[in-house]
Backbone as a ProteinNet text record, in pm:
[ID]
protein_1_A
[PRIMARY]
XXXXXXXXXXXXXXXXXXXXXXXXXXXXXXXXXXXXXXXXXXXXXXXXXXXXXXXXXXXXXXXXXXXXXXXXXXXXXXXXXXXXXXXXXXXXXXXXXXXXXXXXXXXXXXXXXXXXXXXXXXXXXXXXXXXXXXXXXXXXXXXXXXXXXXX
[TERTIARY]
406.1	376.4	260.7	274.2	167.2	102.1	-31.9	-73.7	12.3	52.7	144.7	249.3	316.2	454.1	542.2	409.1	488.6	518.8	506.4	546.8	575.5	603.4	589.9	603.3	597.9	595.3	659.7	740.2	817.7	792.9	779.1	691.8	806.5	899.8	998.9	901.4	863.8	791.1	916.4	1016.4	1119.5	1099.4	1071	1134.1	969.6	842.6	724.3	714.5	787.6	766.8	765.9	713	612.5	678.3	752.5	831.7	743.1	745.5	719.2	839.5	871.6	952.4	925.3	1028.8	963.1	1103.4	1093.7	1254.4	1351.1	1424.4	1542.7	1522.3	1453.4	1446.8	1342.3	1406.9	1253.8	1208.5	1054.7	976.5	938.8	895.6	772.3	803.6	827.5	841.5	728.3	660.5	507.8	531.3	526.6	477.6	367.9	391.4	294.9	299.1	145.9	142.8	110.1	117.8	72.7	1.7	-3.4	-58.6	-24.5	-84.9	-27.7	18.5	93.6	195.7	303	374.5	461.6	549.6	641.7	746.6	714.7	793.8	797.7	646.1	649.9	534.5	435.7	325.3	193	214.1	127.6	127.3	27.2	-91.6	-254	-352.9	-471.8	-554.1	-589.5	-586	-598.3	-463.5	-344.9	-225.1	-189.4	-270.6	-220.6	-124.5	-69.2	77.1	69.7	156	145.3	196.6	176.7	282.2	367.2	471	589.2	577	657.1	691.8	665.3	653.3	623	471.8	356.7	253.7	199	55.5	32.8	-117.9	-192.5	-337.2	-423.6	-536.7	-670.2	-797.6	-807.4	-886.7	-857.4	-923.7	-928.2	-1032.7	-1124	-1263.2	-1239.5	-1325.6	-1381.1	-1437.7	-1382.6	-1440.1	-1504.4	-1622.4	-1650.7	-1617.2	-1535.3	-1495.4	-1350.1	-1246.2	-1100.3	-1081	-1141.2	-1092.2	-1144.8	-1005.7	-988.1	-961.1	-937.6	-921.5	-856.2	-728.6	-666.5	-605.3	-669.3	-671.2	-545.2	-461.9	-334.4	-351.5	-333.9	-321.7	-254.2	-287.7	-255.7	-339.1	-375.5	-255	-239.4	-63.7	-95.8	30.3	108.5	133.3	272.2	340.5	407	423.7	262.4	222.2	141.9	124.9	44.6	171.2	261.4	390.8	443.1	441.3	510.5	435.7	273.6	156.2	170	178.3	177.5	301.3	408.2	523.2	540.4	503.1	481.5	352.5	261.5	158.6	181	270.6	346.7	462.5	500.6	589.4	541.8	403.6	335.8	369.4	390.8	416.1	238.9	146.3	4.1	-108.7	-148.1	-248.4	-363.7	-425.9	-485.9	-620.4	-704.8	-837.1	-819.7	-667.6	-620.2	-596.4	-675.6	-691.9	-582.8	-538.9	-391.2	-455.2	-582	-622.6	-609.5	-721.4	-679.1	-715.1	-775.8	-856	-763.3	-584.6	-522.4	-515.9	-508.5	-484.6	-409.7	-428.1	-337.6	-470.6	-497.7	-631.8	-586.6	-685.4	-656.7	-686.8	-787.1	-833.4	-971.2	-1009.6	-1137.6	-1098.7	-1246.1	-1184.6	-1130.8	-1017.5	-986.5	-883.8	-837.3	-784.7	-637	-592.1	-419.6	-350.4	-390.1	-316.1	-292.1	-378.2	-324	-203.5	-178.6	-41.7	83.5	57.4	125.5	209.2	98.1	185.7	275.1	243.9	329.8	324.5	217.2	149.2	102.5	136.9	94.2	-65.4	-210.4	-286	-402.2	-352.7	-438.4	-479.2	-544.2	-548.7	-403.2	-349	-245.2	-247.4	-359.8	-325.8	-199.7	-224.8	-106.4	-150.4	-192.5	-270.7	-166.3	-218.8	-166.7	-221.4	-206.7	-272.9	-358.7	-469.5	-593.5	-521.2	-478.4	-382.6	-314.7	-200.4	-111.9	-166.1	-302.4	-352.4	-442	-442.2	-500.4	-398	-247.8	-213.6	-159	-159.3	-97.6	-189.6	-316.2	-411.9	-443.7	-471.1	-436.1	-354.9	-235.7	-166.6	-136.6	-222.6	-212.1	-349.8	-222.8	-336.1	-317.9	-428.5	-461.5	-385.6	-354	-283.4	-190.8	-136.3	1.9	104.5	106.6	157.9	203.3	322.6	404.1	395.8	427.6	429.7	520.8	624.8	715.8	693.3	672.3	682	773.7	833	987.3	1058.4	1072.9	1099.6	1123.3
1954.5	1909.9	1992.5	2039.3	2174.3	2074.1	2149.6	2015.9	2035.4	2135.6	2100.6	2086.2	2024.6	1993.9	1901.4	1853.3	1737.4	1689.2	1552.4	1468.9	1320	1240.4	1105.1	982.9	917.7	769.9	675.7	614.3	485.3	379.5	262	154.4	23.8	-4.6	-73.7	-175.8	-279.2	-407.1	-498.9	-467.8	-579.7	-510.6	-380.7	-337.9	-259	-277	-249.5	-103.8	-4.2	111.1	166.6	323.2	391.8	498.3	593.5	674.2	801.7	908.5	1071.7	1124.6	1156.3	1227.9	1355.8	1444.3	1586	1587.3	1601.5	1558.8	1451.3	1462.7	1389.1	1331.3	1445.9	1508.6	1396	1295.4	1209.1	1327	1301.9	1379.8	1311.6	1193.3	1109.6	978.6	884.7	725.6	664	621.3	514.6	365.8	295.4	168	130	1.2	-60	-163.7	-227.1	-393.8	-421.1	-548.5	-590.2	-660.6	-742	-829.7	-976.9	-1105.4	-1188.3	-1269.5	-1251.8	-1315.8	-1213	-1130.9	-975.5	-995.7	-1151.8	-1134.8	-1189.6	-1110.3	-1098.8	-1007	-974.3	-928.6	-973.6	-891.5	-950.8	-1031.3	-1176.1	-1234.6	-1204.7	-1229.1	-1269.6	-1238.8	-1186.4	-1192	-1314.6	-1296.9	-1397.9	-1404.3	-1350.8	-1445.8	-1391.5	-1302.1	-1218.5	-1123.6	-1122.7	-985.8	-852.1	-780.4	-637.4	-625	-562.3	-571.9	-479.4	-477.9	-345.1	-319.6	-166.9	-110.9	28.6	115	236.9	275	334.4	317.4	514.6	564.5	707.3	621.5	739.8	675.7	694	613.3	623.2	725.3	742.6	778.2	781.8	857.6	819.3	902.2	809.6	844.6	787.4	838.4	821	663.2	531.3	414.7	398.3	353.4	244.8	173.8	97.7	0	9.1	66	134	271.9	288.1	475.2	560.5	535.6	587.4	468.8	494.1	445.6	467.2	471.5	563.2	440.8	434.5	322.7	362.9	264.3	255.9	224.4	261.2	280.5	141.7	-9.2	-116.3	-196.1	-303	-306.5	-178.2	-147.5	-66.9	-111.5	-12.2	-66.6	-216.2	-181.5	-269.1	-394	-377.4	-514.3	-605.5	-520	-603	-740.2	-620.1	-700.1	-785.6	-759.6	-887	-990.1	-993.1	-1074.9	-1176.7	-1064	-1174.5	-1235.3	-1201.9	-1252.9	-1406.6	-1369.5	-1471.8	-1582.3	-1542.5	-1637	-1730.9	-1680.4	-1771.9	-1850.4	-1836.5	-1896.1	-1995.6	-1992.3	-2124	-2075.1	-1932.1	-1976.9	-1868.7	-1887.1	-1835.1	-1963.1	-2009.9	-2110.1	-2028.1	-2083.8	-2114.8	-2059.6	-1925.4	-1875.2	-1774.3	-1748.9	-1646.6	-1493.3	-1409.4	-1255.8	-1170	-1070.7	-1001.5	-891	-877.2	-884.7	-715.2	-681.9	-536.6	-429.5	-334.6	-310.7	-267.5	-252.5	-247.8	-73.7	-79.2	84.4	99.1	216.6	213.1	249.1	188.1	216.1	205.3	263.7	260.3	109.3	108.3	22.7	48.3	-47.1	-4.2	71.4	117.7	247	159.9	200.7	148.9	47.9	-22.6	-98.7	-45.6	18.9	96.5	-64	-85.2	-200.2	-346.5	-342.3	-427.9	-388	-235.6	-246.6	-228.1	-99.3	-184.4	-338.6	-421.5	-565.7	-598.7	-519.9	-578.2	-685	-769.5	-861	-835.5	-919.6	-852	-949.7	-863	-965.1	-886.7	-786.9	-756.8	-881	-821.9	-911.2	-857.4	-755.5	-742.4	-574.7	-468.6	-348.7	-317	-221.4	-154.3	-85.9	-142.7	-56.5	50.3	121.6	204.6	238.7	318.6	355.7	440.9	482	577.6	717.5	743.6	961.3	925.4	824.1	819.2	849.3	759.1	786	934.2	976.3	1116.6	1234.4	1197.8	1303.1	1268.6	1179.6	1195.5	1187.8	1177.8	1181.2	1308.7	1430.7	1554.5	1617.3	1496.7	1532	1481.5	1321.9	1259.7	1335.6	1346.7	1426.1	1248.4	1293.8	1105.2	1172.6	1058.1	1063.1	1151	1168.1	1250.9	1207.8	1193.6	1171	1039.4	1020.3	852.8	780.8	647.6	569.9	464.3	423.2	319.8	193.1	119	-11.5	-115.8	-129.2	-215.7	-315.6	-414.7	-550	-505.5
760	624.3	569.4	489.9	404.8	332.4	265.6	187.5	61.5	12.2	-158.4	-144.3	4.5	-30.5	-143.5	-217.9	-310.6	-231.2	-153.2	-89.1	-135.3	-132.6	-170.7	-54.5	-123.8	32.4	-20.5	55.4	33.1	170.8	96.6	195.4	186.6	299.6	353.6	391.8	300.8	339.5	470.3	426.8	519.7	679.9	695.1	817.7	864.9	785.8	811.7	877	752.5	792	626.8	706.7	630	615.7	523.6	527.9	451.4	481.5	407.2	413.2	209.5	186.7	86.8	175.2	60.7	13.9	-165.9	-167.5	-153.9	-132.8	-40.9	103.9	190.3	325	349.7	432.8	535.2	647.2	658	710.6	826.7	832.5	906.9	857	989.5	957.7	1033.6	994.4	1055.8	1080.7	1192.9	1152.5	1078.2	1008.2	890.8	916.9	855.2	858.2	702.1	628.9	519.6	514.2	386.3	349.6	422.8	498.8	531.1	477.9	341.8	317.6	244.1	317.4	313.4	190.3	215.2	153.3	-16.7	-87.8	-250.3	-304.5	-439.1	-501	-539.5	-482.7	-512.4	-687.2	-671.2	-819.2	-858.9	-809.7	-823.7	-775.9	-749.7	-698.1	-579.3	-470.2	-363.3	-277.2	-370.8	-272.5	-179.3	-98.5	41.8	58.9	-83.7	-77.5	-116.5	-81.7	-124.2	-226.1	-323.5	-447.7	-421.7	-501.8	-514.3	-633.4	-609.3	-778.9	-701.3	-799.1	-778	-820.6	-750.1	-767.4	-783.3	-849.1	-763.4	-736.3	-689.6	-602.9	-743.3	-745.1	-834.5	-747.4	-603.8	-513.9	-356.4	-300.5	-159.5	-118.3	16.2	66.4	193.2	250.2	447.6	399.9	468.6	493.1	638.3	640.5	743.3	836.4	751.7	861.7	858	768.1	802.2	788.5	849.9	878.5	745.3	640.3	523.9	433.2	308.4	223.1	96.7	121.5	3	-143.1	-261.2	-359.8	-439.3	-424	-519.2	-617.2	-746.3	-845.6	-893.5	-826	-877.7	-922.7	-1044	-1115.9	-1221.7	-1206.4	-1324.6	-1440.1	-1531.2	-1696.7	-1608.7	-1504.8	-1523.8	-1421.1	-1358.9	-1255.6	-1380.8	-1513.3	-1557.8	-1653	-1666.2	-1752.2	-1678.1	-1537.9	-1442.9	-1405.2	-1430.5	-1442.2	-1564.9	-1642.5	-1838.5	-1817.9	-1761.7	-1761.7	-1673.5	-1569.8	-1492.9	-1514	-1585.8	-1616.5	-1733.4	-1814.6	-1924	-1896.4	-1748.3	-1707.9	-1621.8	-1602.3	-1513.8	-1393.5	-1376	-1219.7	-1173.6	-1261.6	-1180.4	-1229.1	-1133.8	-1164.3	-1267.3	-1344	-1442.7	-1384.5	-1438.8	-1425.5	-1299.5	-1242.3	-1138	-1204	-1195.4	-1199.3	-1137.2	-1191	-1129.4	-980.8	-972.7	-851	-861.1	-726.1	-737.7	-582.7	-592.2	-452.6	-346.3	-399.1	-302.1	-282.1	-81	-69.2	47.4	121.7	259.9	330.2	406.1	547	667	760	886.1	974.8	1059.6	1168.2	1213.2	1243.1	1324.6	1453.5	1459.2	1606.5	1724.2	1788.4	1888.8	1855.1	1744	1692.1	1664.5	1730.1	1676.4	1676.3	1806.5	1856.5	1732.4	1625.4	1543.6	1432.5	1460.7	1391.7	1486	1615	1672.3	1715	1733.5	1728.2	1614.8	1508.4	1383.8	1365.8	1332.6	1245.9	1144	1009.2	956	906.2	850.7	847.2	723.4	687.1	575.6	444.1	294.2	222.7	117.1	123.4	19.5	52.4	146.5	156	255.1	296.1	380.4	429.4	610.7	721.5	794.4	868.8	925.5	1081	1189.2	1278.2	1212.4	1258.1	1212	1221.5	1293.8	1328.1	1245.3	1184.8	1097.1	967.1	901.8	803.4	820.2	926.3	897.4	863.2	958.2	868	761.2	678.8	542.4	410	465.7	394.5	280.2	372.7	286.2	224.2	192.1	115.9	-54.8	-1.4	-152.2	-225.6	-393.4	-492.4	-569.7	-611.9	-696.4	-808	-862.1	-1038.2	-1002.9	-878.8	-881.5	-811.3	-654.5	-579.8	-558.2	-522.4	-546.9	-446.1	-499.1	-370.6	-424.6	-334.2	-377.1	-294.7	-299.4	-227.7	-236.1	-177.8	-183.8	-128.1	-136.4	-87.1	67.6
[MASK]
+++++++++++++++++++++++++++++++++++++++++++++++++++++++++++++++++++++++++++++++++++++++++++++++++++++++++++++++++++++++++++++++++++++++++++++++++++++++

């Protein structure tokens, strides 16, 4: 993987894998963990899920305490339409924020082993092993590069 291959990522919430595609052509499949509560799209701020849709990054930097930190570009024009949509429909309690902060990170050192198990226990990101997020790291350009996330 070069760094300008144009690459993109598609994120199989059902089957907790992590796909690199250049093209058509899968490159690299990762195990992934989510948010602890995986199934359907993030609503709110608090509710433990990952959202879907198609996302590109706002940033990514060296974290602390997960490796890396690469910031998805959520909410963006049409998490906010499925927010207003759903908040007029009563289905978001009352003074609940569409929430945000979500990215793909690693683990604390030594920690592979919590995605291994495939649990999932984030707050709504999408962890990875630490080597996994290193190599795909130099490849996301912010405000460019895609990311699909999908039931």
């Amino acid at each position: 993987m070069g760094p300008d291959a144009g690459l993109r990522f598609v994120v199989d919430k059902s089957d907790r894998r992590f796909m690199v595609y250049a093209g058509d052509s899968l490159l690299r499949t990762y195990p992934c963990v989510l948010g602890e509560q995986p199934v359907g799209d993030k609503h709110c701020q608090g509710d433990r899920r990952t959202p879907e849709g198609s996302f590109t990054f706002r940033s990514k930097r060296v974290h602390g305490q997960w490796h890396k930190f690469i910031w998805i570009d959520y909410p963006n024009a049409e998490s906010w339409r499925r927010y207003r949509e759903r908040k007029a429909a009563g289905l978001i309690p009352a003074g609940k924020d569409i929430g945000g902060e979500i990215g793909i990170h690693g683990v604390p050192d030594g920690m592979d082993h919590w995605i291994d198990a495939g649990a999932d226990w984030t707050w709504g990101c999408i962890a990875l092993r630490n080597a996994d997020v290193d190599e795909i790291y130099p490849h996301i350009k912010p405000n460019r590069t895609v990311i699909t996330i999908q039931p």
